[in-house]
Phi, psi and omega in degrees: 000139170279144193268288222247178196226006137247152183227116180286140173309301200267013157294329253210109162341142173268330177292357191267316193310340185248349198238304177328091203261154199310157186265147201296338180290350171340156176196123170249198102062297222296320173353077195298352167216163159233134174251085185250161194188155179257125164279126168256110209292319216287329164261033168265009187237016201198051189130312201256013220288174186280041176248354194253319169347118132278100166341269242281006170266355210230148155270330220194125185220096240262079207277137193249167281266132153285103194263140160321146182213159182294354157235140191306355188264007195208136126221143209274137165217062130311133186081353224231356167072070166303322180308335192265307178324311161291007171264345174294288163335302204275335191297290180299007169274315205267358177241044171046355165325112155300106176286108163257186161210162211225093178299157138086249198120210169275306174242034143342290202257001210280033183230354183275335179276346146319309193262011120304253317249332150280141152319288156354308203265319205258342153245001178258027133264335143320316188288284183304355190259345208274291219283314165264340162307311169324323184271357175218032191028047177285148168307309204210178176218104180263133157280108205233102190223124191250127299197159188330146209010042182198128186292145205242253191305343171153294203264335220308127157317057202257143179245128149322325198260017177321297187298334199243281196329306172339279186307322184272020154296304190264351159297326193288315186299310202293335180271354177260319179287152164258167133046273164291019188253131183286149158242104184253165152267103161291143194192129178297181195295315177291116144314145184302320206190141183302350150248120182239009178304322180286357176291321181286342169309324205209016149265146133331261184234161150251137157269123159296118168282019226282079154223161166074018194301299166267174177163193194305311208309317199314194209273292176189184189325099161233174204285148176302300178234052184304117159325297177228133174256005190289318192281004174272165209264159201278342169267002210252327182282074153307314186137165169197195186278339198256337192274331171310303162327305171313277170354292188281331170286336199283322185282339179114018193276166187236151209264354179273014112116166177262132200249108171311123183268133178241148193268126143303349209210172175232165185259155189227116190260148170244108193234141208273171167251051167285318209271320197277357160277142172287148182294138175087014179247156196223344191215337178247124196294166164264140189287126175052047194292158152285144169249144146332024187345327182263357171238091166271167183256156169279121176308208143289148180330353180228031171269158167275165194262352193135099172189201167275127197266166168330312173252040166079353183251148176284132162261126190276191177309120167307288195115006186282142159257084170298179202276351193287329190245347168285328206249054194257354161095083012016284160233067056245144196295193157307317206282022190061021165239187230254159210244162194288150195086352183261115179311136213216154148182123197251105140348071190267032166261290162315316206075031180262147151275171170195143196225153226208123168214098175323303203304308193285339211020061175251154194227094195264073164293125162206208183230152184221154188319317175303327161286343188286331188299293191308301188328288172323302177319320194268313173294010151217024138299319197287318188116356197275159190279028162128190192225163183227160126273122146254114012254153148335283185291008194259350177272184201199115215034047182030058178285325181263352183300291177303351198254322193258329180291272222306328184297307166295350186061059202257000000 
């Protein structure tokens, strides 16, 4: 169990660094799909526990977060349940799994540009990070910094030079780790920069985020996770997975890969209902409705109610649902269809759902086995090499889980 809740470079032996062998579960490259999802230790105490895990649906599972600290010499899984994460590694050993862990977050990340920005700053960041994969025998390393040369959370460290430090970071990591240890990226729709070939040189994969596309922030009520937006009117072409794919193959990225990242969960809107039925309909929603804004509605139980963020400002209520807490015959049934009296109508320009509760005048983009499908469908018509969730635990009796392996051909 971990005693501390950072782990310093210079606790940690020099000898483990030269001594230490690779773990036989390893899995790099030769991996031919990734079947994947992010664990969050912080809800293993609230729902989630790693005992609920289907192993056997997975290659590969991804503990969210090892958060960035002002020194290159630390990273933190303050917050992060630390206690639970070496039982997680052995848990995912003892189930053939490739155990990873996941650098940055949203409010995570705000240090990676500090702790790049010198060569100096860049290997003795690397050497820790070299250093707790060795200590816990990990598989892989995903990086996750929302993101380079652009303010993610608020507060965040950002540089011009964000993007090119980046790469030579992870050219340097990739020549410290071994061999057999993956090296991923979590990465927004948009390239980092119009050539991303060397990134592709010297990553395994990206997971590609394509969640939160829309949310309480938009115009107005939109998919969450659009597959594809081109049949939407130009101003509605937020991003999706098909236009993110390009992009980044188009920057040089090769699209066998990219690991589409997918959402358990949804956003929640307060839309009155003049707005939310199309006019002169009584039962059929409209498509991309106004919302309330100054009325968020409260999420699931693991949403937040409201408090101070990372960076010191206070945030009222998110609105998230996850599938866990939709399908509880409230809005949805077990088997995850909409439970009676809740208003329904699935996008076939995105491929999104969205359910309706008149009384509450609450309004939900979310993803349901019919997006997951599509989703599936596109990674593998298209080639890319698999999918991640984000969360493990936000599904529900593994309706979106069981719906995109089958689609994907897992």
């Amino acid at each position: 169990m971990l005693s501390v809740l950072t782990v310093p470079l210079l606790a940690l032996s020099l000898s483990l660094h030269a001594s230490a062998a690779p773990s036989p579960h390893a899995r790099r490259a030769d991996i031919n799909r990734v079947a994947s999802a992010y664990y969050t230790g912080w809800h293993s105490s609230e729902g989630a526990p790693l005992s609920d895990i289907p192993w056997d649906k997975y290659n590969t599972l991804v503990y969210a977060f090892a958060a960035t600290t002002p020194s290159v010499d630390e990273i933190s899984l303050d917050g992060s349940a630390p206690d639970v994460f070496p039982q997680f590694v052995s848990e995912a050993h003892d189930h053939n799994v490739a155990a990873h862990i996941s650098i940055g977050g949203w409010a995570g990340g705000r240090w990676f540009s500090s702790n790049v920005a010198t060569a100096e700053n860049r290997t003795a960041f690397v050497n820790t990070i070299n250093n707790f994969v060795q200590q816990y025998k990990l598989d892989g390393v995903n990086l996750d910094w929302e993101y380079p040369g652009k303010q993610g959370i608020g507060c965040n460290v950002v540089s011009s030079n964000d993007p090119a430090n980046f790469l030579e970071f992870l050219k340097e990591l990739r020549q410290t780790l071994s061999p057999t240890v993956t090296l991923s990226a979590a990465v927004p729709l948009a390239p980092y920069q119009s050539d991303v070939s060397g990134y592709a040189e010297t990553l395994d994969y990206i997971v590609m985020m394509n969640y939160d596309i829309w949310g309480p922030w938009s115009p107005s009520v939109g998919p969450n996770a659009p597959l594809d937006d081109a049949c939407a009117t130009t101003d509605k072409q937020m991003g999706s997975a098909v236009s993110g794919v390009n992009a980044w193959n188009k920057a040089g990225f090769p699209i066998d890969k990219i690991v589409l990242g997918v959402p358990s969960y949804g956003h929640s809107y307060s839309v009155s209902p003049s707005n939310a039925f199309v006019k002169g309909s009584s039962d059929q929603l409209a498509a991309y409705p106004p919302f309330n804004a100054s009325n968020q509605p409260l999420g699931d139980s693991w949403d937040n109610t409201g408090g101070t963020d990372a960076c010191g400002v206070y945030q009222g209520p998110g609105g998230t649902w996850n599938m866990r807490f939709l399908a509880d015959g409230s809005w949805l049934t077990n088997d995850g269809v909409p439970a009676d009296g809740i208003y329904y109508r699935y996008d076939d320009c995105s491929k999104t759902p969205y359910i309706y509760n008149k009384t509450s005048e609450v309004m939900i983009s979310y993803d349901n086995a019919d997006s997951f499908a599509a989703k599936g469908q596109y990674i593998s018509s298209e080639g890319l090499l698999g999918f991640s969730m984000w969360e493990e635990g936000g599904d529900y009796n593994n309706i979106l889980l069981d719906s995109i392996r089958q689609a994907a051909g897992f």
